[in-house]
C-alpha distance (Angstrom), angle and dihedral (degrees) to the residues before:
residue distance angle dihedral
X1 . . .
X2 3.71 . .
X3 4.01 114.1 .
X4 3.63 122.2 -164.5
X5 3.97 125.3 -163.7
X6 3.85 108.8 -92.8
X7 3.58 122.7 -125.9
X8 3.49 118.8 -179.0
X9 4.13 123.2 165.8
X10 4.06 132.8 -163.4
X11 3.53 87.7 -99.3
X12 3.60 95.2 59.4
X13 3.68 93.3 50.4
X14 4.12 85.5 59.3
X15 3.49 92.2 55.2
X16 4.10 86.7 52.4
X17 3.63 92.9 54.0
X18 3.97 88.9 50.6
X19 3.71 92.0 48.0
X20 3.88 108.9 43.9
X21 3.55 130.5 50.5
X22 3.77 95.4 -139.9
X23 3.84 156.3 -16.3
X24 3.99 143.3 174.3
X25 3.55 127.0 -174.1
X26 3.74 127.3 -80.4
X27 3.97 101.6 -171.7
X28 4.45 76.3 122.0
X29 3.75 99.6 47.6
X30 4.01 102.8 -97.7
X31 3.54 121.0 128.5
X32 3.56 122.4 -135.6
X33 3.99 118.5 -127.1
X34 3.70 119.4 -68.4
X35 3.62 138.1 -148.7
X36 3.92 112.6 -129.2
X37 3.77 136.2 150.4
X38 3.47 120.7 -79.0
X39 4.10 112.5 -115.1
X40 3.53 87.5 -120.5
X41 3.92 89.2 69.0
X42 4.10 96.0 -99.3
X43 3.51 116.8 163.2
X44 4.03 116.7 -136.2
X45 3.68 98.9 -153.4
X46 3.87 133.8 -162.5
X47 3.94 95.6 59.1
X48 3.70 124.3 138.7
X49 3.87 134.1 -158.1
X50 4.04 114.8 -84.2
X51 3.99 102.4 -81.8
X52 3.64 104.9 -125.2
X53 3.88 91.3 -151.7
X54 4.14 83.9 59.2
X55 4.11 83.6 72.9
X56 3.57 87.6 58.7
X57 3.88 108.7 78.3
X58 3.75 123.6 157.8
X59 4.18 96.7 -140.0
X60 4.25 107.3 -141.7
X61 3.98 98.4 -125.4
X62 4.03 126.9 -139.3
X63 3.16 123.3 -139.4
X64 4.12 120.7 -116.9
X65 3.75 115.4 -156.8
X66 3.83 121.1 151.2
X67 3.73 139.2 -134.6
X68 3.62 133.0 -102.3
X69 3.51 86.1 -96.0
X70 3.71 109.9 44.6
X71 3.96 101.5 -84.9
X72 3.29 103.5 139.7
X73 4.58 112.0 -143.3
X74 3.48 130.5 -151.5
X75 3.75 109.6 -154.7
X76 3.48 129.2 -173.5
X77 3.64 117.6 -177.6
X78 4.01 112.3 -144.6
X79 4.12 118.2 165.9
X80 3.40 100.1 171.9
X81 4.09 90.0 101.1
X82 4.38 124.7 22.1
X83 3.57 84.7 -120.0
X84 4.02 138.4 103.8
X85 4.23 138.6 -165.5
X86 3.46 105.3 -151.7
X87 4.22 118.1 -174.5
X88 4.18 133.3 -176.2
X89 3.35 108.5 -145.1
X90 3.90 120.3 -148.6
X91 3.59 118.4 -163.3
X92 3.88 90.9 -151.0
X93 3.75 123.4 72.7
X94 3.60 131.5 152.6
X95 3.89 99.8 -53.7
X96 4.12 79.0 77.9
X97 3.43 86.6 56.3
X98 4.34 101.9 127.9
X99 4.19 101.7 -131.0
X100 3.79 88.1 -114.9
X101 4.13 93.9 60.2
X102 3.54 109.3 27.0
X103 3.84 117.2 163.9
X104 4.13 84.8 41.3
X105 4.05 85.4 118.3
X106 3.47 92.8 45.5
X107 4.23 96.7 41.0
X108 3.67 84.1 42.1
X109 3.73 100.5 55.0
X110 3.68 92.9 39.2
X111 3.83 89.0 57.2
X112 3.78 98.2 49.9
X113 3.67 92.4 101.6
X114 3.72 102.6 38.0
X115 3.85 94.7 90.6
X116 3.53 137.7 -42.1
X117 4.20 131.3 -177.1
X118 3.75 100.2 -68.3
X119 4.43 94.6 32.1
X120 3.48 143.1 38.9
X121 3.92 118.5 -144.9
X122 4.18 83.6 -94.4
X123 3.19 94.2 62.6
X124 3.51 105.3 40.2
X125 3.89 93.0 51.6
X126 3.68 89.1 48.7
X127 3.96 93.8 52.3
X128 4.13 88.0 48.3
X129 4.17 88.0 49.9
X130 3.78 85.2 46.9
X131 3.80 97.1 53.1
X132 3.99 90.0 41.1
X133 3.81 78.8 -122.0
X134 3.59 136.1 149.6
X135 4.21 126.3 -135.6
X136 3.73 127.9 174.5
X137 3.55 141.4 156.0
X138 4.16 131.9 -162.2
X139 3.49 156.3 166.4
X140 3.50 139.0 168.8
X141 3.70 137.6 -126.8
X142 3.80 99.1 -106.6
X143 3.99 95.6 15.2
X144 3.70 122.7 139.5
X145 4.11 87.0 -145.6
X146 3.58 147.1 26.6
X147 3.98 128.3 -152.1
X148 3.57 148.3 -158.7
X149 3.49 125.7 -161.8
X150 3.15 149.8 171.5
X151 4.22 144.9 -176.7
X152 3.97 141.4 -164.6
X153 3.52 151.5 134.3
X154 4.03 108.8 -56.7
X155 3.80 80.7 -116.9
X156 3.42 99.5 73.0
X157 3.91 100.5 41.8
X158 3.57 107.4 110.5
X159 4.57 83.3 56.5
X160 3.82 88.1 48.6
X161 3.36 100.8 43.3
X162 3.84 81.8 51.4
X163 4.02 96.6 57.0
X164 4.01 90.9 34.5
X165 3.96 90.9 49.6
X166 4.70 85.5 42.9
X167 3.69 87.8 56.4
X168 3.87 100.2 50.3
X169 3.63 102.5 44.0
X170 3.56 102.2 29.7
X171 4.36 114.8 34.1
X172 3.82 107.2 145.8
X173 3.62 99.6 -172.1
X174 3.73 101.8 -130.2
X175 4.04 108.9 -145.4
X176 3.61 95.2 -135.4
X177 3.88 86.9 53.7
X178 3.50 86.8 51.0
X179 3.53 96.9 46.4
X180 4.06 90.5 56.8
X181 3.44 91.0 50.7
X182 3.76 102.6 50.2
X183 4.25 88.0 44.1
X184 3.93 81.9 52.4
X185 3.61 95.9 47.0
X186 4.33 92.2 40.4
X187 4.04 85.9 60.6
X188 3.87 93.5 42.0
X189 3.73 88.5 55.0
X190 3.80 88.4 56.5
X191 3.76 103.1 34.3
X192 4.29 86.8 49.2
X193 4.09 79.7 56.5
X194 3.24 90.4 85.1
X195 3.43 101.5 49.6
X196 4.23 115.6 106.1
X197 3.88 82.6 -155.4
X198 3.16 99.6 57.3
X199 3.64 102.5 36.3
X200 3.79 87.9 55.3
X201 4.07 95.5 53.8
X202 4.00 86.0 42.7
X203 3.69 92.5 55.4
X204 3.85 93.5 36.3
X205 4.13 100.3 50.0
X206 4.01 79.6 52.9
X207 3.21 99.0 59.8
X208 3.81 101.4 37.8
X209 4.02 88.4 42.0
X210 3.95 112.4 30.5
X211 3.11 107.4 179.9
X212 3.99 102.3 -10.2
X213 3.95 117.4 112.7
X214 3.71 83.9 -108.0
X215 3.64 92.7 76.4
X216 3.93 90.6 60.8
X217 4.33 104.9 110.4
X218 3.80 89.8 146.7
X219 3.62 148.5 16.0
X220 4.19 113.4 -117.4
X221 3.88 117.8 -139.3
X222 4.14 78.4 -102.4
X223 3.60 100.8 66.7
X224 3.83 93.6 38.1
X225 4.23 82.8 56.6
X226 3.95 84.1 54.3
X227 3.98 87.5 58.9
X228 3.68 127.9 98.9
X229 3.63 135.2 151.2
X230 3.40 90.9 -110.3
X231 3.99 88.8 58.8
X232 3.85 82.6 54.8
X233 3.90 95.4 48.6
X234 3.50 85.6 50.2
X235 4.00 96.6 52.8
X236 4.09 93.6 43.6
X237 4.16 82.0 52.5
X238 3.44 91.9 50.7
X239 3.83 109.6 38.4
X240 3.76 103.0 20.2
X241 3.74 95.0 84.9
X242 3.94 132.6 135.8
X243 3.98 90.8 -129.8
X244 4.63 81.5 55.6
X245 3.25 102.8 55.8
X246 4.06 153.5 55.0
X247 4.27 126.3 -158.2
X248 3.50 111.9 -147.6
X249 4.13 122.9 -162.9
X250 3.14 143.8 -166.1
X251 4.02 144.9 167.9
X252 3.60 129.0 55.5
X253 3.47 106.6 -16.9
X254 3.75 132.4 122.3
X255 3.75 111.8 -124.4
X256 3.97 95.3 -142.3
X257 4.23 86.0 50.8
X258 3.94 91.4 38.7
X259 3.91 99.0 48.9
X260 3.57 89.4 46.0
X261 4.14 96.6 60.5
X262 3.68 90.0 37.5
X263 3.61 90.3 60.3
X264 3.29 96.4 51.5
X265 3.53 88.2 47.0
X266 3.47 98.5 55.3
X267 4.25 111.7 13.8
X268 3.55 97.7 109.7
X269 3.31 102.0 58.2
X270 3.16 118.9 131.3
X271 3.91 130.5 -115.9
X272 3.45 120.8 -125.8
X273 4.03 144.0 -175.6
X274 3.77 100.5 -114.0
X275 3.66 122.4 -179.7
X276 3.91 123.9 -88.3
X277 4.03 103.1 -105.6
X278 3.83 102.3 -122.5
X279 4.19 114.2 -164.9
X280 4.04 110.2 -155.6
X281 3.80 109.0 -143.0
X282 3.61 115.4 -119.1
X283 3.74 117.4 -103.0
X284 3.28 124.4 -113.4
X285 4.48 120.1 -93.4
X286 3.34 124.1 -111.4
X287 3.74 132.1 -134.3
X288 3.52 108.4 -50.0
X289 4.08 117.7 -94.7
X290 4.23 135.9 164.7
X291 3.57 115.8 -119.4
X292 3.88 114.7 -167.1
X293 3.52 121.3 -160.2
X294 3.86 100.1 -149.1
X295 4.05 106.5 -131.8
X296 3.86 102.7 178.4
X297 3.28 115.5 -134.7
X298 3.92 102.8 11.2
X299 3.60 122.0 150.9
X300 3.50 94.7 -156.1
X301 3.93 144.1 51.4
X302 3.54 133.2 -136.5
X303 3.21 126.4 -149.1
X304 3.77 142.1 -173.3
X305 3.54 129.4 162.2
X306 3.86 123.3 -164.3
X307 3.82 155.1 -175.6
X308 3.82 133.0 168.3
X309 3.64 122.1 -86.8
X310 3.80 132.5 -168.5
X311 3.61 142.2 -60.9
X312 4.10 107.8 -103.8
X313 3.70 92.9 -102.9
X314 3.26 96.9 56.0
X315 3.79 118.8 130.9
X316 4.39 80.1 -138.9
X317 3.78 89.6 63.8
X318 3.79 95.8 82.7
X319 4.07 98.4 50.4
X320 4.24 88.1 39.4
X321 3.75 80.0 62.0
X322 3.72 95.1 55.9
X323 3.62 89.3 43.0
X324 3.48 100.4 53.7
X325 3.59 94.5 46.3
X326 4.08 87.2 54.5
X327 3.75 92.8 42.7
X328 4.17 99.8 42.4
X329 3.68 114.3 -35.7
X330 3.79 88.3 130.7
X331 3.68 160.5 -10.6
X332 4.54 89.2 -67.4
X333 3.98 88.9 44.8
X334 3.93 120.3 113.9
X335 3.95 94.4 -107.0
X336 3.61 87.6 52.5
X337 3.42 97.9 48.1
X338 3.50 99.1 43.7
X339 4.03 105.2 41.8
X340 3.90 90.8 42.7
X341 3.71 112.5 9.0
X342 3.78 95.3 49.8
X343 3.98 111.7 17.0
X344 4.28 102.5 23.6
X345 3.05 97.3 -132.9
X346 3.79 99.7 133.9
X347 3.29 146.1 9.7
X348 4.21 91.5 -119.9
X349 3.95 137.5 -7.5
X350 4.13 124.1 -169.7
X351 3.29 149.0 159.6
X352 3.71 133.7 -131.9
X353 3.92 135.3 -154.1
X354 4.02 120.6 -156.2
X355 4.00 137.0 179.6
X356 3.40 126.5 169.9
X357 3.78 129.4 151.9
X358 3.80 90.2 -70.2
X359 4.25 109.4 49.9
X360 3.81 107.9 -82.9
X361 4.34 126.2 -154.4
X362 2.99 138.8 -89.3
X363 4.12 99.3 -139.7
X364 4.03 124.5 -166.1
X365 4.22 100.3 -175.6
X366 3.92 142.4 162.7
X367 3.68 137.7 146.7
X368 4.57 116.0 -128.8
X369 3.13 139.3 172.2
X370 3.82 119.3 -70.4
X371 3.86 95.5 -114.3
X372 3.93 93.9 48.2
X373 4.07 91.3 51.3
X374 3.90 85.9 109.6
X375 3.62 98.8 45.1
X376 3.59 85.4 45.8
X377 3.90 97.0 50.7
X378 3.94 91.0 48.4
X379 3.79 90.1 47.7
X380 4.14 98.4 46.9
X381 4.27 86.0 47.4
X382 3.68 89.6 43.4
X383 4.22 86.9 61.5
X384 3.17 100.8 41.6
X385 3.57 92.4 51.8
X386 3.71 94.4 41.8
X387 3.79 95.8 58.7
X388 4.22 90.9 41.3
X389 4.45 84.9 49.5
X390 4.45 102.6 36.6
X391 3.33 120.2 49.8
X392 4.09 107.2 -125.8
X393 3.92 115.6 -103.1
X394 3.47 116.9 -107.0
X395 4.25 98.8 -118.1
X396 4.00 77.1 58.1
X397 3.62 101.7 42.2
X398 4.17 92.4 46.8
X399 4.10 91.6 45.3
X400 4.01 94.3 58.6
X401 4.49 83.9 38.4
X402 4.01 80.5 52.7
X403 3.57 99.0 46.4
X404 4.02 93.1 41.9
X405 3.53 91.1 60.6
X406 3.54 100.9 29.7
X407 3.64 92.0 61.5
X408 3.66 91.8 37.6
X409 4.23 87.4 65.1
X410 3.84 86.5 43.5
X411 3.45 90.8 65.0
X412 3.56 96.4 50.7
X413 3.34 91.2 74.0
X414 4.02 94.8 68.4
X415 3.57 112.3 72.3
X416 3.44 89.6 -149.3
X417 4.20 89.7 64.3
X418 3.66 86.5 45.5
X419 3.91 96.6 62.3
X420 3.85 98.0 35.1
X421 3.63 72.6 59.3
X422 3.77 100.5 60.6
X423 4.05 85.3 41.8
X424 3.88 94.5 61.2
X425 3.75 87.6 49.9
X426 3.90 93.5 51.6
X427 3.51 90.8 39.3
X428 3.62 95.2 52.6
X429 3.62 99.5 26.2
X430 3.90 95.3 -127.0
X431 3.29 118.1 166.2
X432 3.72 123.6 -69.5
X433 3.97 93.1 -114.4
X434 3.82 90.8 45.2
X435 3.62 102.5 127.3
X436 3.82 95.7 32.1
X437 3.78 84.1 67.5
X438 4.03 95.8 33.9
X439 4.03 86.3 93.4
X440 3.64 94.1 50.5
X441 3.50 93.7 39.9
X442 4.21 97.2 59.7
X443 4.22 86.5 35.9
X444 3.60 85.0 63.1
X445 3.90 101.4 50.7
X446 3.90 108.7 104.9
X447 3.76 133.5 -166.6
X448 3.89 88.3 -88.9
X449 3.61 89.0 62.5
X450 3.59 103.1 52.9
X451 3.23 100.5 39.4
X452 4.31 88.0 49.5
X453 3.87 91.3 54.4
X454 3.77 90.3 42.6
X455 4.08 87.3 57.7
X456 3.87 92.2 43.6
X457 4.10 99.2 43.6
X458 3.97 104.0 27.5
X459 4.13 85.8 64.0
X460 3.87 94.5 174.8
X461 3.91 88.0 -168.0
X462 3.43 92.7 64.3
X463 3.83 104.1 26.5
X464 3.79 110.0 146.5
X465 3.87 101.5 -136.9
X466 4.10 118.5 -171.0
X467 4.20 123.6 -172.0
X468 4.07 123.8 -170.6
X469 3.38 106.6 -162.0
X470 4.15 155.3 99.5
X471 3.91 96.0 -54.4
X472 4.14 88.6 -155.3
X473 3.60 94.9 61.1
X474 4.09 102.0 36.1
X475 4.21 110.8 20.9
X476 3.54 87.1 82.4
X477 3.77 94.7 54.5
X478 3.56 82.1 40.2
X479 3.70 96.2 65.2
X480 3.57 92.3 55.5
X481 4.01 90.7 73.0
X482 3.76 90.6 48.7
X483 3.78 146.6 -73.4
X484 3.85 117.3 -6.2
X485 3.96 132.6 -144.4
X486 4.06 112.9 -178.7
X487 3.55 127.2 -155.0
X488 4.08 145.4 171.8
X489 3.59 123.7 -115.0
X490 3.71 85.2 -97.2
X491 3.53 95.1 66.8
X492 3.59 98.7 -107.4
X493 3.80 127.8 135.6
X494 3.50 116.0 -107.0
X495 3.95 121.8 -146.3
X496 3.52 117.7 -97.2
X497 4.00 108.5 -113.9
């Protein structure tokens, strides 16, 4: 495939904005919303062929220096506002998690502010409010990372730096702290219980994960026993280490100035031997089957349907996104359009394309009205088949191309976008001209393409399929699309009647 150097200009992006109807960035593998024909044969007018001068976009670049120490920084100089977004990057998140603490990545990032030698959580918040800044720390069950960041007016730098720099080297993990948040996080777990939402995704990550980190949603009362503060101490030892992570900046800040104050921020810290990150493939899915989570009394069914996707680096990634945007990226997509537009049974339907370091989903979801589950079910297979069996028409195939890109060059205007950018490509070590060629890339995706990733990752033989609802009203429409498994919103298997 023949790749040309990109060169886009300000001007360019102006005639973007004039030309599509929206975008939103993909550097993490979600499409933006598409504009596709309705099934009823509806014509979306006002759409014009795929500019070939959109491919050709001129990326701004940051600048990567490094610390006296090793860490390397991404800085990206922006002086259109006296303000910056500063973030620590940890390459260590809850996928390091040992089996016997897990949620120590996500305790221990959530603690980072709640006290450390010099402050107590008081007096940190207080100094933040002060500054009319902003500091936050997270990390995710099954994340590859955790961050801390932190923003303000250039004026105030040297104090924030100060409190951002306090938190990361020095957390102490006060019991009482962690006492409030494990009582919060205990009546979370039970409140979120009765969320449909949730107990769909919980259910669903199971059964396309097992036992992989990736099936993590929520902590149980269990692995919250398993936590201490010592278990946290432990983690920040481990993980929280110069040679682990990466600080990214940007705003107006000069990188000579900047580097300088980080260094002294951070130089002397330490070195240490942390553990080699492994990622466990996901295992492979087996036949497909329905499992309804009984919710007595619901009015309402929710329904996702799922299969596994790609890793990120995947040479698939680029016509899933096209895909996805055709299938349900948005509110003009064909489950949209068909589930709400044309039938009325909901108030929204999507899909959703992810890829990580592990294999992600590919996810077809809504939520309808109890006596329209059927209608629904037929209509949601009926799509995804469709788009695996008929090749997509070209008007359709070159509006969710346009839109791809087109938002993609949107973004680049939002310094923000353009580092989160530069920290997939670390992250994923993609290639350093990566998103100079990420235009060309989706231009170049044809109806072949879509339609051969649609056969390979919508695998309706082994399509995971998971409904929260009132089991006496829909389990027997339920059986009609295959075999059924029932459980309560506790996760526990229900007897078969």
């Amino acid at each position: 495939m023949k790749r040309s150097k990109l060169i886009v200009s300000r001007t360019l992006v102006v005639v973007i904005v004039t030309t599509l109807a929206a975008g939103s960035s993909l550097s993490q593998g979600i499409a933006p919303a598409g504009q596709q024909p309705s099934t009823k044969g509806a014509v979306i007018k006002g759409r014009a062929p795929v500019n070939k001068e959109i491919l050709r976009v001129k990326l701004p670049k940051p600048q990567e220096l490094k610390l006296s120490n090793g860490i390397p920084v991404i800085l990206h100089e922006n002086h259109k506002l006296p303000t910056f977004d500063m973030q620590l990057v940890v390459l260590s998140g809850g996928i390091s998690d040992s089996p016997d603490a897990i949620g120590g990545a996500q305790f221990t990032s959530s603690l980072l502010r709640e006290g450390t030698r010099t402050r107590t959580s008081k007096q940190i918040a207080e100094q933040v409010d002060s500054l009319g800044a902003s500091l936050s720390a997270n990390s995710g069950l099954s994340s590859i990372t955790s961050t801390v960041s932190a923003s303000g007016l250039v004026d105030n730098f040297d104090q924030i730096l100060e409190l951002f720099a306090d938190v990361i080297l020095n957390p102490t993990f006060p019991v009482d702290e962690f006492n409030k948040l494990k009582t919060r996080t205990l009546a979370n777990l039970r409140q979120q219980r009765g969320n449909p939402g949730f107990l769909a995704n919980e259910k669903l990550m199971k059964v396309m994960y097992g036992d992989h980190p990736a099936s993590r949603v929520s902590l149980t009362p269990q692995d919250l026993d398993r936590l201490s503060p010592a278990v946290l101490q432990k983690f920040h030892a481990t993980y929280y280490r110069p040679n682990n992570v990466f600080l990214t900046i940007v705003g107006d800040v000069r990188p000579a100035e900047v580097v300088a104050k980080l260094d002294k921020a951070f130089g002397a810290w330490q070195r240490g031997d942390v553990p080699a990150q492994k990622y466990p493939a996901a295992g492979a899915i087996a036949a497909s089957k329905i499992y309804l989570i009984h919710r007595p009394g619901s009015v309402q069914t929710n329904l996702r349907l799922a299969n596994q996707s790609v890793e990120r680096t995947d040479p698939d990634y680029y016509a899933l996104q096209v895909m996805n945007l055709i299938l349900g990226g948005g509110g003009s997509a064909r489950l949209f359009l068909n589930l709400r537009e044309d039938k009325g049974y909901t108030y929204g339907a999507y899909s959703s394309v992810s890829a990580f370091k592990y294999r992600g989903t590919v996810q077809a979801n809504t939520e309808v009205r109890t006596d329209v589950t059927d209608g629904s079910m037929k209509e949601l297979l009926y799509e995804l088949k469709r788009i695996r069996d008929e090749k997509v028409p070209q008007d359709e195939l070159d509006s969710a191309k346009r839109q791809i890109i087109g938002g993609f060059a949107l973004q680049l205007e939002f310094p923000q976008s353009v580092i989160s950018n530069v920290v997939t490509q670390k992250l994923y070590n993609l290639p350093a001209d990566y998103w100079d060629n990420y235009p060309q890339m989706i231009g170049a995706i044809t109806a072949d393409d879509v339609q051969r990733v649609a056969r390979k990752y919508i695998d309706l033989d082994h399509i995971q399929i998971v409904a929260v609802g009132d089991a006496q009203k829909i389990a027997d429409v339920l059986k009609k699309y295959g075999t059924v498994e029932a459980y309560d919103t506790e996760g526990k298997p229900l007897k078969s009647e």
